[in-house]
C-alpha positions as CSV (number, residue, x, y, z in Angstrom):
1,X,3.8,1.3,6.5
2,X,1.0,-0.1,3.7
3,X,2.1,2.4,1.6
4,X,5.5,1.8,2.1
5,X,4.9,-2.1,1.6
6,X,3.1,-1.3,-1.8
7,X,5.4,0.8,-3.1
8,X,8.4,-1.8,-2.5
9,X,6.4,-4.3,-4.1
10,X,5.8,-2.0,-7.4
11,X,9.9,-1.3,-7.3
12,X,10.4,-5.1,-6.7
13,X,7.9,-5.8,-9.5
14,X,9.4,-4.1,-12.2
15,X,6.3,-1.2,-12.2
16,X,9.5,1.5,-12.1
17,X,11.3,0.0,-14.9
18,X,12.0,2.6,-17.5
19,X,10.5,5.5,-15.6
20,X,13.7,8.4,-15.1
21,X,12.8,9.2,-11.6
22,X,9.8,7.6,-10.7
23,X,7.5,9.5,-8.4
24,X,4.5,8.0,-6.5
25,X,1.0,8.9,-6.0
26,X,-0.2,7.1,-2.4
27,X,-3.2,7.3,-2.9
28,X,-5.1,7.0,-6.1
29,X,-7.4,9.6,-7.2
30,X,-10.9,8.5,-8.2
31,X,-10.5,5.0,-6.2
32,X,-12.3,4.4,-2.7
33,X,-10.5,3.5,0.0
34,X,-11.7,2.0,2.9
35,X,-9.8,2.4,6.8
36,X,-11.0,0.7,9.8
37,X,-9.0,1.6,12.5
38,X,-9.2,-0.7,15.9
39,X,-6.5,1.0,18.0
40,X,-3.1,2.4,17.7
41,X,0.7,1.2,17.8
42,X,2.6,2.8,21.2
43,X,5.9,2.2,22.8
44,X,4.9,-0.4,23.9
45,X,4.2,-2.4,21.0
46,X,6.8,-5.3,20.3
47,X,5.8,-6.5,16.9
48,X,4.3,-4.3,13.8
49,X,3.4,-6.6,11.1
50,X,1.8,-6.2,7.5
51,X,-0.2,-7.9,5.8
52,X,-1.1,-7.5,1.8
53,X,-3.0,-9.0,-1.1
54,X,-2.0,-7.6,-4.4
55,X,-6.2,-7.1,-6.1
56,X,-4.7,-5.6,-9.3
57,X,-2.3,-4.7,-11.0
58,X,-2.1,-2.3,-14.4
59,X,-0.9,0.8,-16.7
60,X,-2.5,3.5,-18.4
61,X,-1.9,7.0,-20.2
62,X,-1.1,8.7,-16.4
63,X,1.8,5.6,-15.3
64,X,1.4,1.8,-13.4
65,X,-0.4,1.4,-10.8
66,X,-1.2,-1.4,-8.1
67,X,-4.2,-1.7,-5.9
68,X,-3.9,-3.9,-2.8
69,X,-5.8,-5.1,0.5
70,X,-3.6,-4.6,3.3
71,X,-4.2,-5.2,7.2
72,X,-1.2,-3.8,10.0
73,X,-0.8,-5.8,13.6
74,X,0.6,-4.6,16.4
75,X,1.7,-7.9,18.6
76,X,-1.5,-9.9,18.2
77,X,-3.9,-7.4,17.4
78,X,-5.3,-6.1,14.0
79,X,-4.9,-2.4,14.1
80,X,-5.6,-0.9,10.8
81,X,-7.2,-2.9,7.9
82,X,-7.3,-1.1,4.6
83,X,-9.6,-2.1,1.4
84,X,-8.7,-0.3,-2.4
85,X,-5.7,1.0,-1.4
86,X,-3.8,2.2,-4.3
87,X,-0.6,4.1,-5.7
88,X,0.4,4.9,-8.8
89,X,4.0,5.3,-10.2
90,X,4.7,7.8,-12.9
């Protein structure tokens, strides 16, 4: 779902613009990424909600990229919470 979320937000964001079928790496290579994991959704979760703070955003020789901070809640519980997470579109 964060990489889902992130990717959205690079389509909504013009990142794709200009790309002929845009492909996307979910996770970018030679970036740390940090997962803390705190439980799990199950059918009987109600409510999945994420949460993301763009950190950066930028282009080079291999595409457009974005790096975010994201955090996922199931009901009222923080489930996952990601730090560095990144994808680039090329």
């Amino acid at each position: 779902a964060m990489c889902q979320l992130l990717r959205y937000y690079m389509i909504e964001r013009g990142l794709t613009d200009g790309l002929p079928s845009p492909r996307f790496e979910p996770v970018m290579l030679g970036r740390e990424v940090t997962w803390k994991y705190r439980g799990q959704i199950t059918p009987e979760t109600r409510l999945i909600t994420v949460e993301m703070e763009i950190l950066e955003v930028g282009e080079d020789a291999t595409g457009r990229w974005a790096v975010a901070e994201a955090t996922l809640w199931g009901d009222d519980t923080c489930v996952y919470r990601a730090h560095g997470i990144g994808m680039r579109a090329f």
